[in-house]
C-alpha positions as CSV (number, residue, x, y, z in Angstrom):
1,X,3.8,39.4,22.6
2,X,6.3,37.5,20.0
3,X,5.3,35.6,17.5
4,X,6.5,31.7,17.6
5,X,6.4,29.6,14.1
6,X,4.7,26.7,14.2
7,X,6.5,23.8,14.2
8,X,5.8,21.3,11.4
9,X,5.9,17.8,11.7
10,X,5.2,15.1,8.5
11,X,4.1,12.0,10.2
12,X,1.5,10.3,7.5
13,X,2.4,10.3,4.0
14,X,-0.2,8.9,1.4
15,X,0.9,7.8,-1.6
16,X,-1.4,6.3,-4.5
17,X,0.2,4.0,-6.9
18,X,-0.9,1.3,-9.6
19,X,0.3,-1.7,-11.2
20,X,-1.6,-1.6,-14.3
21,X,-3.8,-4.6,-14.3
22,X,-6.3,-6.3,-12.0
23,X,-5.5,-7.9,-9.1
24,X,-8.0,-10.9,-7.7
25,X,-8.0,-9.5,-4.0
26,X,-9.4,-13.7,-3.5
27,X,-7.0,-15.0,-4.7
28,X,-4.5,-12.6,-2.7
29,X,-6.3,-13.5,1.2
30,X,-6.3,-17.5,0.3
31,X,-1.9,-17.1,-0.9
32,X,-1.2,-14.2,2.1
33,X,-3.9,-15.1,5.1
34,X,-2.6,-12.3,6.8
35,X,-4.3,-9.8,4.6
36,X,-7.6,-8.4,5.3
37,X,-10.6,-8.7,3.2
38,X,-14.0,-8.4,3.6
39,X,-15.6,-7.4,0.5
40,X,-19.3,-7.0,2.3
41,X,-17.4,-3.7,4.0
42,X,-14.7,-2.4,1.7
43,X,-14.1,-3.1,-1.8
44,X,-10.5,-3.3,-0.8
45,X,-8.2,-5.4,0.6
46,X,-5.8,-4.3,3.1
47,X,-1.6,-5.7,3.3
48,X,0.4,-4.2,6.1
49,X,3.7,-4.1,6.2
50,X,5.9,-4.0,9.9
51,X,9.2,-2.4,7.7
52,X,8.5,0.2,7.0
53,X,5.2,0.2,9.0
54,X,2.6,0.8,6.4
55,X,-1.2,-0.5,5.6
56,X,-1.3,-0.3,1.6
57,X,-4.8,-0.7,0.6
58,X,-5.4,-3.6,-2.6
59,X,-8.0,-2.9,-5.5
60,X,-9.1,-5.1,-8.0
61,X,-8.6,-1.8,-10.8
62,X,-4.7,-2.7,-10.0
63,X,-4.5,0.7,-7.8
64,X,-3.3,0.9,-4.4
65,X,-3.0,3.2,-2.1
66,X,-0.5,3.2,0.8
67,X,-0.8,4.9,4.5
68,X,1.1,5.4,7.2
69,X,4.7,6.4,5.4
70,X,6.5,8.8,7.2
71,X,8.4,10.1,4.1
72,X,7.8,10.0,0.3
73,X,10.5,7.4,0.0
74,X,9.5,5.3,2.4
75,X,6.1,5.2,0.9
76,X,7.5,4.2,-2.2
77,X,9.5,1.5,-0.5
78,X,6.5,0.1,0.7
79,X,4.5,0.4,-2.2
80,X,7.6,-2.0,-4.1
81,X,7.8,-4.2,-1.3
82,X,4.6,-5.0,-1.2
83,X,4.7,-6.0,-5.0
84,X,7.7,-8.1,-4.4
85,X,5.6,-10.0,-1.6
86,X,3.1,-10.7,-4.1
87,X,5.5,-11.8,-6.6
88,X,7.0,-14.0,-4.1
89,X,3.4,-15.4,-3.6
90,X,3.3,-16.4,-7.4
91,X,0.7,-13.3,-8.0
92,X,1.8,-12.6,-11.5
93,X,2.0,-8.6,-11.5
94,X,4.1,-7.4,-15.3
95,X,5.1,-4.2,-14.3
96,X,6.3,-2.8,-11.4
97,X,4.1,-0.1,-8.9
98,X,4.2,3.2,-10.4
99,X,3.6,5.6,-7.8
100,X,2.0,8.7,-8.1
């Protein structure tokens, strides 16, 4: 009987990232009421994007981690759109996402 290769598909890249300072996840829900919160459950708070479709998750610690990529870059795209939003939202961030 032959042997097949599998066949390898990347469909959900993680990326971690951080911003260097603390975010107030409050302060974030009351400016962007789409964004989930509820501290009781998750000490995170949770901003999803449609383009590229990605859930990056908020912590206070300034870290973030985002889902759902389907490619490094992409994940990366997110991760600076999402701090762009923010900024828009006059959520004073210094430095832009590193992600790592």
């Amino acid at each position: 009987m032959p042997q097949t290769k599998p066949i390898i598909a990347i469909v959900n890249v993680v990326a971690s990232a951080s911003i260097d300072q603390k975010l107030d996840l409050i302060d974030i829900t009351t400016k962007f009421p789409d964004v989930e919160y509820h501290p009781e459950q998750f000490p995170g708070a949770v901003f999803r994007l449609k383009n590229p479709k990605t859930a990056t998750l908020l912590f206070s610690s300034g870290k973030m981690v985002c889902t759902g990529a389907k490619s490094q870059e992409l994940a990366e795209t997110a991760v600076s759109n999402v701090v762009k939003i923010l900024r828009k939202g006059k959520i004073k961030i210094k430095k832009d996402a590193v992600v790592t």
